[in-house]
Backbone as JSON Lines, residues from 0, in Angstrom:
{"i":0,"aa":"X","n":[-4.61,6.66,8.72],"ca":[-4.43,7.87,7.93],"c":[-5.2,7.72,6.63]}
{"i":1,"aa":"X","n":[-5.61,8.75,6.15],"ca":[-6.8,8.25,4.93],"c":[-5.92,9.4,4.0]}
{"i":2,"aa":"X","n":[-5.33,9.11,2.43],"ca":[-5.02,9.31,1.68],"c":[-5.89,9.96,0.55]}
{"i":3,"aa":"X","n":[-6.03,11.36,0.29],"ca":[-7.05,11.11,-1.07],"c":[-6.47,11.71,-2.26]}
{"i":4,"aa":"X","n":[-7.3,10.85,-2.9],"ca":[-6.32,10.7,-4.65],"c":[-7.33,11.22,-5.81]}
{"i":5,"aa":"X","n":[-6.7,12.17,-5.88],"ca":[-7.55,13.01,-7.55],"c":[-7.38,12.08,-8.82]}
{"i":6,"aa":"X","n":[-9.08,11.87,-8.8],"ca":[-8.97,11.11,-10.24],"c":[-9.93,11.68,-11.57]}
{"i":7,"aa":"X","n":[-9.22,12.1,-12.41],"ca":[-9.65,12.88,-13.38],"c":[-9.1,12.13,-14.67]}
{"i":8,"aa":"X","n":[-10.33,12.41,-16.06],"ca":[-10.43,11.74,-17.26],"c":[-8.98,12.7,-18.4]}
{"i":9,"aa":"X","n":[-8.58,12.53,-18.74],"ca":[-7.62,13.65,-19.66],"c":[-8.12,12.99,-21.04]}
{"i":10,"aa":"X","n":[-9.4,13.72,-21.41],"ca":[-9.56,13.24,-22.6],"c":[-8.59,13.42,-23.88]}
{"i":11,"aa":"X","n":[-7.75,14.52,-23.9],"ca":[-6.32,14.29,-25.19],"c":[-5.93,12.95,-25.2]}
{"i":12,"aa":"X","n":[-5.05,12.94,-23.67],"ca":[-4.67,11.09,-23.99],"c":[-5.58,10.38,-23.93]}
{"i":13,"aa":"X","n":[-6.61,10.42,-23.76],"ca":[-7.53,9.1,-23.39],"c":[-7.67,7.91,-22.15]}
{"i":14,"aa":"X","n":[-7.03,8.86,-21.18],"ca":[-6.88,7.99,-19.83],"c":[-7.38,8.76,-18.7]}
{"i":15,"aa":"X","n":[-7.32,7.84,-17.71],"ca":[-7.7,8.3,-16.53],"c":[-6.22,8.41,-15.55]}
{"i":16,"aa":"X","n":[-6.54,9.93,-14.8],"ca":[-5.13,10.32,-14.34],"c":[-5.35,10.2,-12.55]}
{"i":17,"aa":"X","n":[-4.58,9.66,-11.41],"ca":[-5.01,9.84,-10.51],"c":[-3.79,10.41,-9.67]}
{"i":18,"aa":"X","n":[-3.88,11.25,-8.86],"ca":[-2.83,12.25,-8.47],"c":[-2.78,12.08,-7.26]}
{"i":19,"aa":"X","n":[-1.75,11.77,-5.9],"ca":[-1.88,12.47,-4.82],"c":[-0.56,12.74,-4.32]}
{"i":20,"aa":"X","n":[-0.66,13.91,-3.88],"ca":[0.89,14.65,-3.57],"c":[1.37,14.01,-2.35]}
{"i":21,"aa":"X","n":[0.56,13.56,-1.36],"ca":[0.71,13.07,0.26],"c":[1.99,11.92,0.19]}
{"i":22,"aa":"X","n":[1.38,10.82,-0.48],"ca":[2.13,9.6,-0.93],"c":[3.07,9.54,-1.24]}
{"i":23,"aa":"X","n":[4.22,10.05,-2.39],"ca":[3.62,10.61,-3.75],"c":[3.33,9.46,-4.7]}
{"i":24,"aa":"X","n":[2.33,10.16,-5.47],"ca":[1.98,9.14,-6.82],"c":[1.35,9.89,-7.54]}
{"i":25,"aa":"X","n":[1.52,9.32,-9.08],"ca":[1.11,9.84,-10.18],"c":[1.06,8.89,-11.1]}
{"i":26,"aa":"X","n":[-0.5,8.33,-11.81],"ca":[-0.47,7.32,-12.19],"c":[-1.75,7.14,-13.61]}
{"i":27,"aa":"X","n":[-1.39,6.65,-14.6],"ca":[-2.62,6.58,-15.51],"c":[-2.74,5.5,-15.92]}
{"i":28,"aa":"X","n":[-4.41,5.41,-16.66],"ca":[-4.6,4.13,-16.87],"c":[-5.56,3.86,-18.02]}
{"i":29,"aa":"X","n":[-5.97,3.28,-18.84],"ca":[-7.1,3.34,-19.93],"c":[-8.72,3.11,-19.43]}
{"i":30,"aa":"X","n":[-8.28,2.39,-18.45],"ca":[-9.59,2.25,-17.33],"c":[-9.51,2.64,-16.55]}
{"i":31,"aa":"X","n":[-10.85,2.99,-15.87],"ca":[-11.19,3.47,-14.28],"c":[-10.8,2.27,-13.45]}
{"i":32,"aa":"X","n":[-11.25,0.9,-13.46],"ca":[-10.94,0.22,-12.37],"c":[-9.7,-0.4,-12.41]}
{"i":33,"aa":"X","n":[-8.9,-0.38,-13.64],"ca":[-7.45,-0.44,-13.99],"c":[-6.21,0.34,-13.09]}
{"i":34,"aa":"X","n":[-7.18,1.82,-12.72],"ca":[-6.35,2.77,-12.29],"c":[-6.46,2.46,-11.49]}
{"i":35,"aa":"X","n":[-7.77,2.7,-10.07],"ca":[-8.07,2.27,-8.54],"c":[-7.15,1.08,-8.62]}
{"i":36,"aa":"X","n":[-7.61,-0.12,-9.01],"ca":[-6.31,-1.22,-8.33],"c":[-5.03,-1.27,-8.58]}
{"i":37,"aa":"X","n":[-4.67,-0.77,-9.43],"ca":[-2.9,-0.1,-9.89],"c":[-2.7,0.72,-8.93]}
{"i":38,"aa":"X","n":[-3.92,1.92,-8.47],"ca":[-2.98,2.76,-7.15],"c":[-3.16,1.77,-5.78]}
{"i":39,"aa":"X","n":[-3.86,1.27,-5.99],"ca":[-3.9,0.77,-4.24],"c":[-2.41,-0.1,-4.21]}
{"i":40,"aa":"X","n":[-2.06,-1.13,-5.09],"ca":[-0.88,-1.57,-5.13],"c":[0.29,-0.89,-5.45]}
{"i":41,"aa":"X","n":[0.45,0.4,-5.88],"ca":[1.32,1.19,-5.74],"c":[1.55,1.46,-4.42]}
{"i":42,"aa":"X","n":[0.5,2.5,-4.37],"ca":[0.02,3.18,-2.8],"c":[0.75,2.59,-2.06]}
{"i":43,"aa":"X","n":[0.67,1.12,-1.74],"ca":[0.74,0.33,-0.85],"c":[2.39,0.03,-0.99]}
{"i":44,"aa":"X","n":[2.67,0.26,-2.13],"ca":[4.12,-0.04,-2.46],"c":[4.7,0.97,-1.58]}
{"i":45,"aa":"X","n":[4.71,2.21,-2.16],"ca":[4.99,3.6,-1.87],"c":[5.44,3.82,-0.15]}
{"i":46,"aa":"X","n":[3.97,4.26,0.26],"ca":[4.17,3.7,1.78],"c":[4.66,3.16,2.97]}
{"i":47,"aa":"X","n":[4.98,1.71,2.37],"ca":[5.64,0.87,3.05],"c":[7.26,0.98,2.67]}
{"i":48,"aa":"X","n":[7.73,1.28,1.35],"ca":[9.14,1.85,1.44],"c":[9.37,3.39,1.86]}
{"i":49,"aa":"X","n":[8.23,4.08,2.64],"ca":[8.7,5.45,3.23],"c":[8.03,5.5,4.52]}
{"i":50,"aa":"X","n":[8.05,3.81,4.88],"ca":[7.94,3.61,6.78],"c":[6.3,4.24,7.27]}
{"i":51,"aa":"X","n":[5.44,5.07,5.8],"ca":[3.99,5.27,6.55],"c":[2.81,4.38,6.18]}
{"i":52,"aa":"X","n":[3.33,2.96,6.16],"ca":[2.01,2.53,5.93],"c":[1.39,1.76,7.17]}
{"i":53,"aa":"X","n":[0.28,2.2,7.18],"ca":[-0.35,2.24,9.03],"c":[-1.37,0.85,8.42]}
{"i":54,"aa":"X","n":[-1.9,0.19,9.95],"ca":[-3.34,-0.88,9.45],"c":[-4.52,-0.07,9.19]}
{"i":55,"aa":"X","n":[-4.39,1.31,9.2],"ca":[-5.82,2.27,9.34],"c":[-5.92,3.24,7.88]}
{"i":56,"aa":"X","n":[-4.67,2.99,7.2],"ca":[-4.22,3.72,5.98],"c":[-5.25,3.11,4.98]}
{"i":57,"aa":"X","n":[-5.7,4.53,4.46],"ca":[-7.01,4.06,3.45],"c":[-6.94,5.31,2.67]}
{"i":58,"aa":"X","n":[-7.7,5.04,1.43],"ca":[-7.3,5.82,0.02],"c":[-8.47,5.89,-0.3]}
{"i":59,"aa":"X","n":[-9.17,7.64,-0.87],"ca":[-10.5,8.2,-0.75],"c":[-10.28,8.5,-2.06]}
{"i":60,"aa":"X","n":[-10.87,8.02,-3.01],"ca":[-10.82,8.65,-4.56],"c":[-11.83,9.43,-4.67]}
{"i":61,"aa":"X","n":[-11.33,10.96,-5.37],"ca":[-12.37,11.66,-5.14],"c":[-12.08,12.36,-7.4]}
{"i":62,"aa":"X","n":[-13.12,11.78,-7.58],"ca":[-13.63,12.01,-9.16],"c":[-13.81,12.38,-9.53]}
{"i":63,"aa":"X","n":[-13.33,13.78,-10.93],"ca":[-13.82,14.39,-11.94],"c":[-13.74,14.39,-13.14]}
{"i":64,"aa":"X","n":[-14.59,14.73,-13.89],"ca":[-14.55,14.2,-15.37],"c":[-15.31,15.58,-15.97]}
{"i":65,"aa":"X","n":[-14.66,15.97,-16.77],"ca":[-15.36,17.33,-17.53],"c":[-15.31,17.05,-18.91]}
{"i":66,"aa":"X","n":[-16.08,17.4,-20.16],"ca":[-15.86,17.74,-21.53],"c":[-16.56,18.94,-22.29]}
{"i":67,"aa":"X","n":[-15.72,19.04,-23.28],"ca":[-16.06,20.1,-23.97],"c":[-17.04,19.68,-24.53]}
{"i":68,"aa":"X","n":[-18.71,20.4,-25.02],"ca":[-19.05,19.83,-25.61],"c":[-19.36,20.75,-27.08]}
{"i":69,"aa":"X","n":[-18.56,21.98,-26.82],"ca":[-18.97,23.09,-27.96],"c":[-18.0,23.61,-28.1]}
C-alpha cells in the first residue's frame, strides 16, 4: 500500500508540516530531513498499532513550498 504525505513549508512557524489523513498523522519539524525520518518512524508506529502495516507499505512525499514575495 503506498501512503502519500503532504509536505509543505509554514513559513509563520518556521517549519515544515507533513500531513496524511490515510494513516493518520500530523507532524512538524525545523528540518526537511528531520521531518521525512520522524514520519517514517511514526508512520511505522501508527500502522502497526492499527493492524495496516503491510511488507509493501511505502510513503510518497509529495512537496510544496510557496512565499510571498510582495
Amino acid at each position: 500500500m503506498s501512503y502519500n504525505i503532504a509536505v509543505h513549508w509554514d513559513s509563520e512557524a518556521g517549519v515544515w508540516c507533513a500531513i496524511c489523513d490515510e494513516i493518520p498523522l500530523a507532524l512538524e519539524s525545523n528540518s526537511f530531513d528531520a521531518l521525512v525520518e520522524k514520519t517514517k518512524h511514526i508512520a511505522r508506529e501508527i500502522l502497526a498499532l492499527n493492524n495496516k502495516l503491510e511488507n509493501a507499505a511505502q510513503l510518497c512525499f509529495k512537496v510544496s513550498h510557496s512565499e510571498r514575495i510582495a
